[in-house]
SEMI-469479 format. One record per residue (C-alpha): chain; x negated, y, z negated. Coordinates in pm, 1 decimal, padded with zeros to 6 digits. Layout:
! residues N
REC  ch         x         y         z
REC   A         X         Y         Z
...
***
This chain:
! residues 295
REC  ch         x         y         z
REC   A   02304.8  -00351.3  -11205.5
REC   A   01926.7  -00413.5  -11140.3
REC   A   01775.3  -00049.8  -11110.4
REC   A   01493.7   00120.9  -10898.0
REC   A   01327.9   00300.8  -11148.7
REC   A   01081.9   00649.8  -11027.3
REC   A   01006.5   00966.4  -11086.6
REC   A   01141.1   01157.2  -10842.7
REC   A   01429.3   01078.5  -10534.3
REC   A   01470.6   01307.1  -10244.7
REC   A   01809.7   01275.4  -10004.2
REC   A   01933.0   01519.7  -09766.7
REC   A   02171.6   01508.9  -09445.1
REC   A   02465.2   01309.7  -09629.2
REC   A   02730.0   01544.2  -09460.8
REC   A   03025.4   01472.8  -09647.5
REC   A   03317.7   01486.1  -09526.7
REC   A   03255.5   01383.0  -09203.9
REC   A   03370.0   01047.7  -09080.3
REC   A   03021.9   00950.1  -08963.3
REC   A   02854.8   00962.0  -09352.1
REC   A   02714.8   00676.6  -09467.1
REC   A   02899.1   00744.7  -09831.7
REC   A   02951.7   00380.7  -09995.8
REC   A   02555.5   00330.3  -09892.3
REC   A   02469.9   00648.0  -10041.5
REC   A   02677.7   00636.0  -10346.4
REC   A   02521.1   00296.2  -10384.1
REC   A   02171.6   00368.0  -10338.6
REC   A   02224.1   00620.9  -10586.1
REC   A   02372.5   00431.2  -10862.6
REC   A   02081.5   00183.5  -10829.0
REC   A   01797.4   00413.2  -10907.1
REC   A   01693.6   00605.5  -11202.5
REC   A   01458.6   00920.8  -11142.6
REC   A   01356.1   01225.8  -11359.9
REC   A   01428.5   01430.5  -11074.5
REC   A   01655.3   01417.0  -10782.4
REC   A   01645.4   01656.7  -10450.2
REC   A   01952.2   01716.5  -10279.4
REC   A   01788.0   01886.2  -09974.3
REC   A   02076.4   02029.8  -09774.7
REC   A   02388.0   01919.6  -09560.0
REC   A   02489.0   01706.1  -09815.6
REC   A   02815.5   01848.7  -09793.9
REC   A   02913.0   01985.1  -09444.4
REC   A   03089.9   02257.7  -09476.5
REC   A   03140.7   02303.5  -09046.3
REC   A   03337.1   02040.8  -09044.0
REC   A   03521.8   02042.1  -09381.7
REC   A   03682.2   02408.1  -09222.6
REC   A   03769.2   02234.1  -08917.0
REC   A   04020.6   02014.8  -09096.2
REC   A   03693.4   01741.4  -09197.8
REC   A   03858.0   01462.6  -09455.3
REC   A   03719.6   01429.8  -09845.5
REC   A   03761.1   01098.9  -09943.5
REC   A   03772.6   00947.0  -10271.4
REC   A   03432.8   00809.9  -10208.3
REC   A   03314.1   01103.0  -10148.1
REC   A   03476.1   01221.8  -10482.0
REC   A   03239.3   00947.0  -10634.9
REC   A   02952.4   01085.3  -10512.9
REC   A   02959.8   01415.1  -10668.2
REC   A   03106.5   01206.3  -11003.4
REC   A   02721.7   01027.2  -10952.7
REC   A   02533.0   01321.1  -10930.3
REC   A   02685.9   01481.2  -11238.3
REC   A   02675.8   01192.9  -11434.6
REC   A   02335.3   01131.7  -11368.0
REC   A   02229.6   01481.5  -11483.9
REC   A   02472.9   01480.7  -11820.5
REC   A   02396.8   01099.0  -11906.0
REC   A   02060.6   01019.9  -11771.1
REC   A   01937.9   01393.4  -11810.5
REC   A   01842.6   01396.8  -11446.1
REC   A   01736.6   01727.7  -11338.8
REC   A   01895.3   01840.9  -11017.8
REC   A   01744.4   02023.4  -10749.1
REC   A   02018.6   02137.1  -10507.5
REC   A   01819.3   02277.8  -10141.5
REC   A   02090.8   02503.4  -09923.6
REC   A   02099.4   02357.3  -09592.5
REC   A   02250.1   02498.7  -09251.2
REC   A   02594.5   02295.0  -09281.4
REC   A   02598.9   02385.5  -09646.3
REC   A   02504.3   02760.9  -09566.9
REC   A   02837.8   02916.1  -09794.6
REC   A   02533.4   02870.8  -10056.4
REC   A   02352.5   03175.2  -09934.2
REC   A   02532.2   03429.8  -10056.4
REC   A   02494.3   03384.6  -10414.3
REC   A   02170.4   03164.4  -10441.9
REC   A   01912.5   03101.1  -10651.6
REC   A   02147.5   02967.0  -10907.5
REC   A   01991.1   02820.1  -11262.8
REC   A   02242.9   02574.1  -11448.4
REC   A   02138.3   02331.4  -11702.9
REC   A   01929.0   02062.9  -11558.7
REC   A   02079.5   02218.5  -11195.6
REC   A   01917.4   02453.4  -10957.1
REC   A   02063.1   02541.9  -10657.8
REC   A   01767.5   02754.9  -10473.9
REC   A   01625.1   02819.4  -10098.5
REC   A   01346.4   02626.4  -10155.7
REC   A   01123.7   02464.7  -10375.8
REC   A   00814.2   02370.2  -10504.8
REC   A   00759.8   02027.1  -10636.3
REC   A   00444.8   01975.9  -10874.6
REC   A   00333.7   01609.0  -10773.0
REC   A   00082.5   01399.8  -10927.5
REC   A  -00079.8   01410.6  -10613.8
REC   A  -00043.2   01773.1  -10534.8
REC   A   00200.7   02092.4  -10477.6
REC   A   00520.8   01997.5  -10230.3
REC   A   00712.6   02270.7  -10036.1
REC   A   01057.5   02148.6  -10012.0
REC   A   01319.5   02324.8  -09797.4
REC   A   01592.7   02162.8  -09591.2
REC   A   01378.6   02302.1  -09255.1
REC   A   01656.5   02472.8  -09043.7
REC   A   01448.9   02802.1  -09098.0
REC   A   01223.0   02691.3  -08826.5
REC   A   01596.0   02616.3  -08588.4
REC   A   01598.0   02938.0  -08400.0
REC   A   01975.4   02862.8  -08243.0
REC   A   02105.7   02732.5  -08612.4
REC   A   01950.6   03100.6  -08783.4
REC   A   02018.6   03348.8  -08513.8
REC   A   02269.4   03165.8  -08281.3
REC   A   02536.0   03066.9  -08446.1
REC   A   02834.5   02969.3  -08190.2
REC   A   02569.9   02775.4  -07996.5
REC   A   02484.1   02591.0  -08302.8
REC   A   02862.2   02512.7  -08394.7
REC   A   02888.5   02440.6  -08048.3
REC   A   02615.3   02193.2  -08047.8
REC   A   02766.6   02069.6  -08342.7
REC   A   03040.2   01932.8  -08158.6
REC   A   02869.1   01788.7  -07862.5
REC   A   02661.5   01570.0  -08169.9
REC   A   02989.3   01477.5  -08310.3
REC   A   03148.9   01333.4  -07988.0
REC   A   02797.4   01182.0  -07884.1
REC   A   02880.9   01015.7  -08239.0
REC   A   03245.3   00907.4  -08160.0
REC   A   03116.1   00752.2  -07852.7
REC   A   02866.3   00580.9  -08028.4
REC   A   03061.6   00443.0  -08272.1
REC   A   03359.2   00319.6  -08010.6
REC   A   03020.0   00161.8  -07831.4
REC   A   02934.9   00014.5  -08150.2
REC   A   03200.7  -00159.9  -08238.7
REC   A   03226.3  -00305.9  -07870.3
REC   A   02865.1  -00433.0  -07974.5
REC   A   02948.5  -00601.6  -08310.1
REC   A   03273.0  -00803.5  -08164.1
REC   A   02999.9  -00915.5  -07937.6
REC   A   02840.1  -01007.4  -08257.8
REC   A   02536.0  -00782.4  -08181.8
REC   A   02355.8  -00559.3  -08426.4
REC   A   02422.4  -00153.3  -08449.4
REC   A   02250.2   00091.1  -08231.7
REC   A   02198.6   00454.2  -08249.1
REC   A   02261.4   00663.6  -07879.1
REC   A   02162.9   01028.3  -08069.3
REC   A   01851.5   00856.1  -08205.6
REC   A   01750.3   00679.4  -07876.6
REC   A   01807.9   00975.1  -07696.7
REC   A   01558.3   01179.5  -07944.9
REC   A   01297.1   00936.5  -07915.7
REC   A   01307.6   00898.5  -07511.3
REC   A   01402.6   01284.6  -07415.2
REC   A   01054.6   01452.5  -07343.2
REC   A   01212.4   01825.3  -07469.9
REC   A   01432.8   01659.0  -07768.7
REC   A   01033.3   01498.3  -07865.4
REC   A   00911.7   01802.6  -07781.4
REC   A   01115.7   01966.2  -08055.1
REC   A   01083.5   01743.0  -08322.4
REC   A   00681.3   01789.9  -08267.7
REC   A   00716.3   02122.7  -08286.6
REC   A   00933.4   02168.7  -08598.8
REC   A   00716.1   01934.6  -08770.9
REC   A   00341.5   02136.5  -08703.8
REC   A   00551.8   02504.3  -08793.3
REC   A   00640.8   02310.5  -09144.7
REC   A   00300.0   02213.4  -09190.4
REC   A   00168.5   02516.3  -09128.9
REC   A   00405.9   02692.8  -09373.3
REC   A   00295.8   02424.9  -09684.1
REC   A  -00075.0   02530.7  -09569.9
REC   A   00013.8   02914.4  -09596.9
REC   A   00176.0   02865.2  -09920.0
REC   A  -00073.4   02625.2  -10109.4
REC   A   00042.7   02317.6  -10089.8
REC   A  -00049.0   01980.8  -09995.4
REC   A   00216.3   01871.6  -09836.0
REC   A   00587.4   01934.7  -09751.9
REC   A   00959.5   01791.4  -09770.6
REC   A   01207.8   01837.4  -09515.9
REC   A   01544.6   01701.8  -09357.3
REC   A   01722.3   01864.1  -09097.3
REC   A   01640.2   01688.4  -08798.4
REC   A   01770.7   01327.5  -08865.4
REC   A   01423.1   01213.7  -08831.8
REC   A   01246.3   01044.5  -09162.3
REC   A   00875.7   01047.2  -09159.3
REC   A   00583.5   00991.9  -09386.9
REC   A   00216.3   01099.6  -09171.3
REC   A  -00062.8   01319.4  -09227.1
REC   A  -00102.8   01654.0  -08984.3
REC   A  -00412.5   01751.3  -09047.9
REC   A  -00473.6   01786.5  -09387.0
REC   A  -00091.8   01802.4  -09480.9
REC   A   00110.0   01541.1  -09538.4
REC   A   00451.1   01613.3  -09384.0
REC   A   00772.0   01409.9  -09512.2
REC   A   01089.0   01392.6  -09340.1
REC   A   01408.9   01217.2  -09581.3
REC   A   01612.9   01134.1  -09274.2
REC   A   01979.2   01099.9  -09349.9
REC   A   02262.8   00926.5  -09443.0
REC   A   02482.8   00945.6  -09073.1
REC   A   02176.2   00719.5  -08902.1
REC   A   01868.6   00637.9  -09019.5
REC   A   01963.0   00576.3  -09382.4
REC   A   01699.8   00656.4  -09557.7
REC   A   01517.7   00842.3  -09840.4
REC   A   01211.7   00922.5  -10040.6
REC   A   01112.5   00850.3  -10366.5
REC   A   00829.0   00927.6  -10592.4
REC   A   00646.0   00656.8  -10794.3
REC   A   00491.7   00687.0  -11116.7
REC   A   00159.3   00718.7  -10994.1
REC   A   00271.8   00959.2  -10737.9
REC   A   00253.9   00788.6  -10422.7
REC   A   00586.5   00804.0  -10171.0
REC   A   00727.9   00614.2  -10028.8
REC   A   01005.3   00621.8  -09736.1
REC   A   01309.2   00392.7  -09808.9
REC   A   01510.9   00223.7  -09579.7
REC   A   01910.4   00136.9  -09650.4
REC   A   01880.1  -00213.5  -09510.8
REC   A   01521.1  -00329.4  -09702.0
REC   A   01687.9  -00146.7  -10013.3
REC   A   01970.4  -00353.8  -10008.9
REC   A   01753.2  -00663.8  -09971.8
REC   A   01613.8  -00583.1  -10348.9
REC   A   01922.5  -00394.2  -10490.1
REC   A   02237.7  -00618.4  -10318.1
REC   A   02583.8  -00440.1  -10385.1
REC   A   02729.8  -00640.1  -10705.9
REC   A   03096.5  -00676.2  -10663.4
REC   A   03131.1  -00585.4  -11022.5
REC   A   02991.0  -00240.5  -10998.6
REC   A   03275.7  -00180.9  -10736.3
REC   A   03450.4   00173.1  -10850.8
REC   A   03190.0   00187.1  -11126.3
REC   A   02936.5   00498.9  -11158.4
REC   A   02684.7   00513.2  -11425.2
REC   A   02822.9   00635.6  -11734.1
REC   A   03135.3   00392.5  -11729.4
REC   A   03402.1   00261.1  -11513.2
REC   A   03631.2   00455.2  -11270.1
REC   A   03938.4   00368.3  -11122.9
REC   A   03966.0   00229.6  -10791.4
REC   A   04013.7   00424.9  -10443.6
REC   A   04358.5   00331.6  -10439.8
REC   A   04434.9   00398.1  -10800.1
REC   A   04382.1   00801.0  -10767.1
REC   A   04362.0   01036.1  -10509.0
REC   A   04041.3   01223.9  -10403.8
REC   A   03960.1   01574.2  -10521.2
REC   A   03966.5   01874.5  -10324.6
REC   A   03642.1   02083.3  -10302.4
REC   A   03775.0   02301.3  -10542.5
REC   A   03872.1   02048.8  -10816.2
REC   A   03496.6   01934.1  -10779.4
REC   A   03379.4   02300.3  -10886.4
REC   A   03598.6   02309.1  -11145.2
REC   A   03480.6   01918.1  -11261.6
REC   A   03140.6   02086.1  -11241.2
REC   A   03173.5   02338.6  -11499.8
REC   A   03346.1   02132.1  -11737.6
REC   A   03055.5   01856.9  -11676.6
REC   A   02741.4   02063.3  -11723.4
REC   A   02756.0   02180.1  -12120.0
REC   A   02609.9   02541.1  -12244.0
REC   A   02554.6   02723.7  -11829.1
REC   A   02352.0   02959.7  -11812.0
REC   A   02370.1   03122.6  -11471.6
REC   A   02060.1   03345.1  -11364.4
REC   A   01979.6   03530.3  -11065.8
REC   A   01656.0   03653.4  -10932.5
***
């Protein structure tokens, strides 16, 4: 398979094991680059919804196979951000494995200057301090999403093109704007309080790549809508990716179906998917010689 090769990849909002993740375009993205670093930067798995009965799928199971096998074969390090929907991380975090961290946050030395990185729900007052009105928003943004995708397929056996409701709606409702704007200055204003030049979020299902001010503010979007995702090139300049362009340069090779890097893996049908737990216990017989610290 023909390879994106950079130094660093950051991803966040995958939300597995909900039916609305994006997983084969993830899982393929992901076999098609190579990077020295990868950022998982929260609500890659969602927990919310994986208590309320959520399904894990076998592609889903090949995801986490990815991400491990990058870091044992490719010696990838991995950067592991807590996020809201992944909050069961909080109670035992900062974790230090070998070539994994799983932290709060993070600071990313770029060629071009010091990142913040956190996942951004810090700056969410109903997520941190309201918590049934955040699960309960939760589930208004998951029907929103069944609608949308009963619209959608309307749309394609009309032979027309997908369309997002959740994202029109953010980008035509003056207080969802009005939101987004103001998560976005209280981010910049945190990298400018803690020395940096810039900073990396998710959160918001929003990807971005601007300047405010003197900050340059970065948003990786997701994998339930927009599709998308950063990388860092050699010389250090970003850049924000798109699933469809991607595809245009990195086409899915029927070949590579069932295959991660490292070797070939049997087909959906052939096994069933792991359970969360199997996947922690995969994990520790993965990563060789862990050393857990905590600070």
């Amino acid at each position: 398979m023909k390879k994106l090769r950079v130094r660093t990849v950051i991803i966040s909002d995958v939300h597995l094991g909900t039916p609305d993740a994006k997983v084969r375009e993830v899982n393929h993205f992901l076999r098609a680059v190579r990077c020295e670093t990868l950022i998982l930067n929260g609500d890659i798995i969602d927990a919310w919804q994986l208590r309320r009965g959520g399904s894990w799928t076998t592609n889903e199971t090949r995801f986490v196979r990815i991400v491990l096998k990058k870091m044992e074969k490719q010696g990838t390090q991995i950067i592991y951000l807590r996020g809201n929907h992944d909050d069961i991380m909080s109670s035992f975090l900062p974790l230090d494995f070998e070539n994994l961290r799983i932290v709060e946050d993070h600071v990313h030395e770029g060629l071009r200057g010091r990142y913040l990185v956190l996942h951004g729900d810090v700056f969410d007052t109903i997520t941190r301090n309201f918590v049934f009105l955040a699960h309960l928003g939760d589930w208004g943004y998951r029907a929103l999403r069944r609608l949308n995708r009963l619209y959608n397929s309307w749309r394609a056996w009309r032979g027309q093109e997908y369309w997002s409701l959740s994202r029109a709606i953010k980008a035509r409702v003056k207080s969802a704007v009005s939101h987004i704007s103001k998560f976005e200055v209280q981010l910049a204003q945190l990298a400018r309080d803690r020395g940096c030049t810039g900073v990396m979020c998710g959160h918001i299902h929003t990807p971005a790549d601007k300047m405010l001010g003197e900050v340059h503010y970065l948003n990786s979007g997701d994998w339930v809508e927009s599709l998308t995702a950063l990388v860092e090139h050699w010389d250090g300049r970003f850049e924000l990716v798109e699933f469809g362009s991607f595809l245009r340069d990195f086409p899915y090779d029927p070949e590579d179906a069932g295959v991660e890097d490292g070797g070939p893996e049997r087909g959906a049908d052939a096994s069933p998917a792991l359970s969360p737990q199997a996947l922690v216990m995969a994990a520790r017989r993965t990563t060789p010689r862990v050393a857990v610290t905590r600070r």
